[in-house]
C-alpha atoms as one frame of an Amber mdcrd trajectory, in Angstrom:
protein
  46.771 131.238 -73.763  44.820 128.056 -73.419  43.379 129.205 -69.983  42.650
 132.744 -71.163  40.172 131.100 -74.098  38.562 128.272 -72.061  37.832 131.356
 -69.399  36.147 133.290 -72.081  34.745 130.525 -74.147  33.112 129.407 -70.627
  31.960 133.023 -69.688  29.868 132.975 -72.818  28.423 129.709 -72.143  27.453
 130.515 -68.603  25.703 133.375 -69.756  23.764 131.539 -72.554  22.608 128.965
 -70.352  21.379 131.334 -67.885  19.814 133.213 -71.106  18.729 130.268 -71.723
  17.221 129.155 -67.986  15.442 132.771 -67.711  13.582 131.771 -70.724  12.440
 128.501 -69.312   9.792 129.503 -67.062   6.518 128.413 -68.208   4.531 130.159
 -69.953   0.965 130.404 -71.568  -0.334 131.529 -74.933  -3.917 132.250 -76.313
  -5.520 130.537 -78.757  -8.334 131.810 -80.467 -11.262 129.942 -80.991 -12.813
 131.296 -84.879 -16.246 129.896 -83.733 -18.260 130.018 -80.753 -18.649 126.509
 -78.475 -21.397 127.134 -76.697 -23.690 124.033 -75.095 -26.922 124.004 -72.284
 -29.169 121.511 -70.877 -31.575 122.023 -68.418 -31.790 125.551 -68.105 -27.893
 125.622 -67.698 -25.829 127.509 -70.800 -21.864 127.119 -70.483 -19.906 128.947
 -73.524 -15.822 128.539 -74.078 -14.764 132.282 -73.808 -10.555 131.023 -74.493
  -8.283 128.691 -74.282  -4.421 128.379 -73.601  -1.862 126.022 -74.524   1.600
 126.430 -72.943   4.223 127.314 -74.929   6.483 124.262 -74.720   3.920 122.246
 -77.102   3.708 125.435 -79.177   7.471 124.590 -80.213   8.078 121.267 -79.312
   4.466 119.164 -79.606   2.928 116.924 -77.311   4.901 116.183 -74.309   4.092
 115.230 -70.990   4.079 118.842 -69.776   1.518 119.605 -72.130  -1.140 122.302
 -70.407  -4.562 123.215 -72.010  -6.089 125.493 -70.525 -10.195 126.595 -70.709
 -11.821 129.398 -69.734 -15.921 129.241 -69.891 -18.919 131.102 -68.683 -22.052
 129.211 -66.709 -25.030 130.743 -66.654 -27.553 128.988 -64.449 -31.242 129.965
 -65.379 -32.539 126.906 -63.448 -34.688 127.478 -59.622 -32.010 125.354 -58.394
 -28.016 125.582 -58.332 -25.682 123.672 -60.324 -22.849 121.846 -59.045 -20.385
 119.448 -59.960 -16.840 118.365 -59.412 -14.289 119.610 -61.846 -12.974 115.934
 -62.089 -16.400 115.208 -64.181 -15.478 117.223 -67.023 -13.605 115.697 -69.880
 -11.478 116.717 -72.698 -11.675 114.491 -75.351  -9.431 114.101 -78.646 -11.008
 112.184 -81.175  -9.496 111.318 -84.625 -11.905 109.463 -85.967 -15.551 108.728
 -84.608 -15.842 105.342 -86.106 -12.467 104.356 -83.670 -13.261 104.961 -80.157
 -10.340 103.203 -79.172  -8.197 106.009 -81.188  -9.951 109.181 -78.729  -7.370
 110.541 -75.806  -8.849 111.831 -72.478  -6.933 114.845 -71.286  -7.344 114.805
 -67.215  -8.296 118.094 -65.580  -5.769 118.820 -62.805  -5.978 122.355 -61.563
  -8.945 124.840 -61.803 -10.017 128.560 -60.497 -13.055 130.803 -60.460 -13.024
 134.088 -62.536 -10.385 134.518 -65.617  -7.123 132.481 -65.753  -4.015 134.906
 -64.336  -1.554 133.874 -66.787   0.235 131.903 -64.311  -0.994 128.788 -62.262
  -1.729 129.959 -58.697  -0.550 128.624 -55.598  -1.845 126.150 -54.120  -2.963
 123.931 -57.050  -6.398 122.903 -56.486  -9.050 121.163 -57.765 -12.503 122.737
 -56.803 -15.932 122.005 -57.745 -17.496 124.055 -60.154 -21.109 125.910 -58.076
 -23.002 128.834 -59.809 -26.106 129.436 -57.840 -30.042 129.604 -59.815 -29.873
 132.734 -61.722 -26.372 133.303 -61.553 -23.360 134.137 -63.989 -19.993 132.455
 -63.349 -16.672 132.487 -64.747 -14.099 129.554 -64.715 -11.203 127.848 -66.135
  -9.626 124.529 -65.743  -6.305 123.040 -67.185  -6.714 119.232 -68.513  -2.774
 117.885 -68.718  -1.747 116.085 -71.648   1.031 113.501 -72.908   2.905 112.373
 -75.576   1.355 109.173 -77.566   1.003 107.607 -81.191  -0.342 110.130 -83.566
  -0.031 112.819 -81.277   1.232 114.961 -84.308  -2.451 114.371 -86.233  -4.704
 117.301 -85.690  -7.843 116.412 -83.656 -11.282 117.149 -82.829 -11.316 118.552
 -79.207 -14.562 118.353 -77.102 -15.513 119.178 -73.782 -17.770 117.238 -71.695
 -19.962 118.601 -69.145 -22.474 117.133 -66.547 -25.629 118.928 -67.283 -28.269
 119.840 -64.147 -30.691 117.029 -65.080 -27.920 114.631 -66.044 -27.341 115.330
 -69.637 -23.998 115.951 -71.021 -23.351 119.176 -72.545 -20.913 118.724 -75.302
 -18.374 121.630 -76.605 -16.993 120.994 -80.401 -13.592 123.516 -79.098 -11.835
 122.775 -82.496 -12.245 120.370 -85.351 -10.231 119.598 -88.892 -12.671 117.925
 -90.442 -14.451 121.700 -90.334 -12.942 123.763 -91.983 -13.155 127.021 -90.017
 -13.475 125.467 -86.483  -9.457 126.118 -85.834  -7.578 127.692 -83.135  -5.920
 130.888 -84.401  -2.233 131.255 -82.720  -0.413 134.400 -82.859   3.374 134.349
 -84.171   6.138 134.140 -81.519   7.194 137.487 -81.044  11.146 136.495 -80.427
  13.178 133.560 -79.919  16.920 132.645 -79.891  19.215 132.820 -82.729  23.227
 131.227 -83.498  24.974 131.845 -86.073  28.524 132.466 -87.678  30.231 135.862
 -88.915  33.117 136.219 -90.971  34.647 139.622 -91.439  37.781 140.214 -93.977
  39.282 143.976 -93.069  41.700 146.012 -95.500  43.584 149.029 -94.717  47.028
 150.396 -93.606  46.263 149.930 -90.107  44.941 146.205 -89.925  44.685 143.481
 -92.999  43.490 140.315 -92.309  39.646 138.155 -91.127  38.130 137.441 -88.417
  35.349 134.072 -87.585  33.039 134.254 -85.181  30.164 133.111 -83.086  26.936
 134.666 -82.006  24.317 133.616 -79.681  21.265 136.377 -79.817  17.746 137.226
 -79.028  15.467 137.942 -82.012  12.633 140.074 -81.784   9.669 141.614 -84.067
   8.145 145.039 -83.590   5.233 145.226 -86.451   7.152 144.695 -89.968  11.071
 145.401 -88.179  13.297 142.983 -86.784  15.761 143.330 -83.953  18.501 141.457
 -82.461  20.973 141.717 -79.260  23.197 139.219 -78.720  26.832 138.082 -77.090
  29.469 136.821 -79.926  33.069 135.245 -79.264  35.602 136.092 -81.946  39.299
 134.692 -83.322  40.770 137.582 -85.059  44.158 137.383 -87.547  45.659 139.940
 -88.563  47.852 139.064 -91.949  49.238 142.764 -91.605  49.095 146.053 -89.622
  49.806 147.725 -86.552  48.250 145.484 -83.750  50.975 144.518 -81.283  50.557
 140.500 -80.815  53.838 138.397 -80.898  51.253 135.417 -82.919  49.940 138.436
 -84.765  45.897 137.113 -83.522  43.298 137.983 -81.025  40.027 136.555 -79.290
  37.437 138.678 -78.053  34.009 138.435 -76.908  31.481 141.587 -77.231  28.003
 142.363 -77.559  26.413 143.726 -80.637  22.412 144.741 -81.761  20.745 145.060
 -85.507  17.945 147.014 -86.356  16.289 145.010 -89.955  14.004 147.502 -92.044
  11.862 145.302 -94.973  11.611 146.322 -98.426  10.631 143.618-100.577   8.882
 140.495 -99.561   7.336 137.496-101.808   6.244 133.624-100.874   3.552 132.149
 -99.578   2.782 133.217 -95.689   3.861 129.653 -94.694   6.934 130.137 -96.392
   8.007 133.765 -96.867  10.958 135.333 -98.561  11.954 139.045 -97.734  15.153
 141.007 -98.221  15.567 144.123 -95.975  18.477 146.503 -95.010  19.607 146.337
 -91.771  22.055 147.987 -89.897  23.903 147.616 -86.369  27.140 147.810 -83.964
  29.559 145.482 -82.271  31.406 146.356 -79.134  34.424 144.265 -78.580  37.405
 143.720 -76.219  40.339 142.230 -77.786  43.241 140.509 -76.173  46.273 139.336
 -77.883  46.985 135.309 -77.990  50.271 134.539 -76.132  52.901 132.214 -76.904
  53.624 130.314 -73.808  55.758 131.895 -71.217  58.565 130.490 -69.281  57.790
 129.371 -65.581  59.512 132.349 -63.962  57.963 135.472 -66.456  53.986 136.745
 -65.801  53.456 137.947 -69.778  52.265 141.030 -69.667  48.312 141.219 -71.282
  48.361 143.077 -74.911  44.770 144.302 -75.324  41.905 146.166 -77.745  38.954
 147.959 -77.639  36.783 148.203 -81.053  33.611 149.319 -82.262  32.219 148.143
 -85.540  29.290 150.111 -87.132  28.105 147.886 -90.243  25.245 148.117 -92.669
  24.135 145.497 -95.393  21.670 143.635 -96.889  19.886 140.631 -95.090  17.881
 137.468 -96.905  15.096 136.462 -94.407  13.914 132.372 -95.500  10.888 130.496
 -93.929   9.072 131.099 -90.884   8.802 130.197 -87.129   5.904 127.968 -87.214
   3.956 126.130 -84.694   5.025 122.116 -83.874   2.853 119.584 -85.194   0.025
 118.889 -82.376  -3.193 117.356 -81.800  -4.713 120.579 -81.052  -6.244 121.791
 -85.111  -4.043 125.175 -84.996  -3.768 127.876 -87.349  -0.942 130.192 -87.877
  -2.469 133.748 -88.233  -0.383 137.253 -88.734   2.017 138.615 -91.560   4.994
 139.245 -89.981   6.296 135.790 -88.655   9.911 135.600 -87.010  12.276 134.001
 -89.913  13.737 130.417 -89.711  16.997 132.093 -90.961  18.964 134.678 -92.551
  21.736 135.597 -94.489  23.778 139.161 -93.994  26.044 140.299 -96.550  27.548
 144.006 -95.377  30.190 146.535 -94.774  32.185 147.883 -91.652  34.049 150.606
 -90.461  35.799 149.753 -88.149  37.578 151.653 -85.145  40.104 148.832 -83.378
  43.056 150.486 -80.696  43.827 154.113 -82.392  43.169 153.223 -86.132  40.611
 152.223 -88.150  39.781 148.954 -91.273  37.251 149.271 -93.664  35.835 145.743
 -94.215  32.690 142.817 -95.870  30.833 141.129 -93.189  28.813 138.233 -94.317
  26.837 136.045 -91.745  24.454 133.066 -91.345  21.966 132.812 -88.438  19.324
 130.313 -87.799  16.302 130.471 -85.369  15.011 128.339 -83.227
């Protein structure tokens, strides 16, 4: 028995973590500038088209894998062509102009010519920056960052560029002290969920409750929510017609839930909203078994089940971004949920009968 629900408990781990790993990869999101940064000097006019942050200091904050990422135009009206190394252009977070000493310098590390791919190419590279006279050129550059003191205060972020005739073309990117010079981020679209389900069936053919755990991917199309996930289940039965000489089960399964809103109140920062949702659970049941003597192989006892349930679901709070230097603002209506509560009812078919019974659940996202 013990090595039957280590071997299952440990299947669903494996798979988590590798859910888990498969989600690791890095990846970039856009953030929106709500004003134009646009600078030029000499006959030389450089404008911010976007910008990128990874998504690690999205959800985490400033670490030291922290990537911004700019994309910018040059257009070189000058007789002569403008060149300079990549490694002259600074990103600067200030928090206060009257302390110097308080401003970060974010280090460029890896640039490209035309519009960033999404990914960082290979290999990483650090190439000068040449438009010729009366040319249009597109680049981008990421500038790493790193965790220090007061990394969660929201700064101003400037760019700093050599100009052709020596000036320094300066880029206001984002700033909190003005009020509309923000960088709009777009809700997460899905994350992971865990949570616990408890399940209490009636009927002739099974009586008892069931506890479980669930490990699922959460997902938003427009105002609906979805979910697929693995769950691992102890079920008891208190009386019925499952054969099980400790009259209990564990099981592991998959199920999915379609959520359909219908009333929603709160501030957009912190939203309430109650929806009906519906969904299924697959399972595979195998009976607990006392232990055997050394010289008798037990023979397995096992279940199949399907549970169809529908219910009501309380979606609290929202997935917001981390706390960052960068001055970001949340934009869209239909934010992922911090967590939710699902109170519901199941038919159940387990073996060749069936259990009516409540479901209620509690998930939270992260």
């Amino acid at each position: 028995m013990t090595t039957t629900g280590g071997g299952r408990t440990s299947a669903l781990l494996v798979v988590c973590v590798a859910l888990g790993a498969a989600a690791c990869g890095t990846t970039y999101r856009e953030v929106r500038l709500s004003e134009p940064a646009i600078a030029a000097a000499g006959g030389v006019r450089v404008e911010v088209q976007r910008a990128f942050l990874n998504d690690e200091v999205l959800e985490d904050g400033v670490g030291d894998d922290t990537a911004l990422i700019v994309e910018f135009t040059v257009s070189n009206a000058s007789p002569q062509p403008y060149s300079v190394k990549a490694s002259a252009l600074w990103c600067l977070l200030a928090v206060d102009v009257t302390q110097p000493g308080e401003t970060r310098l974010l280090p460029p590390s890896v640039d490209g010519e035309g519009a960033f791919p999404g990914e960082l190419p290979e290999p990483l590279l650090l190439e000068p920056i040449d438009v010729p006279a009366g040319q249009t050129r597109s680049f981008w550059v990421l500038f790493r960052g790193y965790e220090f003191p007061g990394s969660e205060i929201p700064r101003r972020v400037t760019l700093n560029m050599p100009g052709i005739d020596g000036q320094t073309m300066h880029l206001d990117l984002a700033d909190p002290a003005r009020g509309y010079l923000r960088w709009k981020v777009a809700p997460k679209r899905s994350a992971f969920m865990i949570g616990f389900q408890n399940d209490s069936f009636v009927g002739s053919y099974l009586k008892g409750s069931s506890s479980s755990m669930r490990i699922s991917r959460i997902a938003r199309a427009g105002p609906l929510l979805w979910d697929l996930g693995l769950t691992e289940t102890v079920l008891v039965q208190t009386q019925g017609r499952l054969q099980a000489p400790l009259a209990s089960f564990s099981n592991i399964g998959l199920e999915a839930h379609l959520t359909v809103p219908i009333w929603k109140w709160g501030t957009p920062l912190d939203p309430r909203r109650i929806g009906i949702y519906s969904g299924a659970e697959v399972q595979f049941l195998a009976a607990m078994m006392p232990p055997a003597p050394p010289d008798v192989t037990p023979t397995p006892i096992t279940y199949g089940a399907f549970d169809p349930e529908i219910g009501l679901e309380l979606d609290v709070g929202a997935l917001r971004t981390a706390a960052t230097p960068f001055p970001l603002a949340n934009e869209g209506r239909n934010p992922i949920p911090r967590w939710l509560i699902r109170y519901g009812y199941t038919h159940s078919w387990i073996g060749h009968g069936t259990a009516d019974g409540l479901v209620s659940s509690v998930r939270l996202v992260w």
